[in-house]
C-alpha positions, 0 to 999 in steps of 0.5 A: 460531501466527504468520501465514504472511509473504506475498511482495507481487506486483510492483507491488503494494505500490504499491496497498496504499500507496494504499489505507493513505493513502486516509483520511489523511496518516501517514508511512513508519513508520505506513504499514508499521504499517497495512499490518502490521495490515490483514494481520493480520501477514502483510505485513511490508514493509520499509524498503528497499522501502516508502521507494523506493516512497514516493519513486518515488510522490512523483516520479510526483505521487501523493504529496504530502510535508509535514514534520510533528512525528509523535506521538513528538515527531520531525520526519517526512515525512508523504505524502498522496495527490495527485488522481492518487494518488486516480485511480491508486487507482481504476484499480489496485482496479478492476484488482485486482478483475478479476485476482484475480476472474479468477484465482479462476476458475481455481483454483476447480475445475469442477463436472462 
């Protein structure tokens, strides 16, 4: 049976961008591929969100661009994290953490 396709919270992809670029450059195509992996299939994004929050994360200073040749022979634009996109990666995993720990406790049912 094929994973359940998951809806990304607002701001979220972001996050994962962060993360999928902590260990090493790759472009847009392998981005979404990783992200795809890690889930196991059940995050499939897009194109018409990943490249405008690629573009946004640039703008911000998290991502620096570098034009590479990828591993099929193309010209393309490869993103590594900035030392702000490291600081930002930090604080959004800290965030994240305590959210879903938080929201956890809700959902856990009480022990009476």
């Amino acid at each position: 049976m094929p994973p359940e396709k998951l809806e990304l919270p607002q701001g979220t992809l972001e996050l994962l961008i962060l993360q999928t670029l902590e260990f090493e450059p790759q472009h847009g195509w392998g981005i979404s591929e990783r992200l795809n992996q890690r889930s196991l299939g059940a995050l499939q994004v897009q194109q018409g969100s990943l490249y405008p929050a690629l573009h946004r994360m640039e703008r911000r200073g998290l991502l620096s661009p570098d034009w590479r040749i990828s591993e099929n022979g193309r010209n393309a634009k490869y993103y590594k994290l900035t030392e702000g996109g490291r600081k930002e990666l930090r604080q959004q995993s800290d965030a994240w953490r305590k959210l879903t720990q938080a929201v956890t406790l809700i959902l856990t049912p009480e022990v009476r």
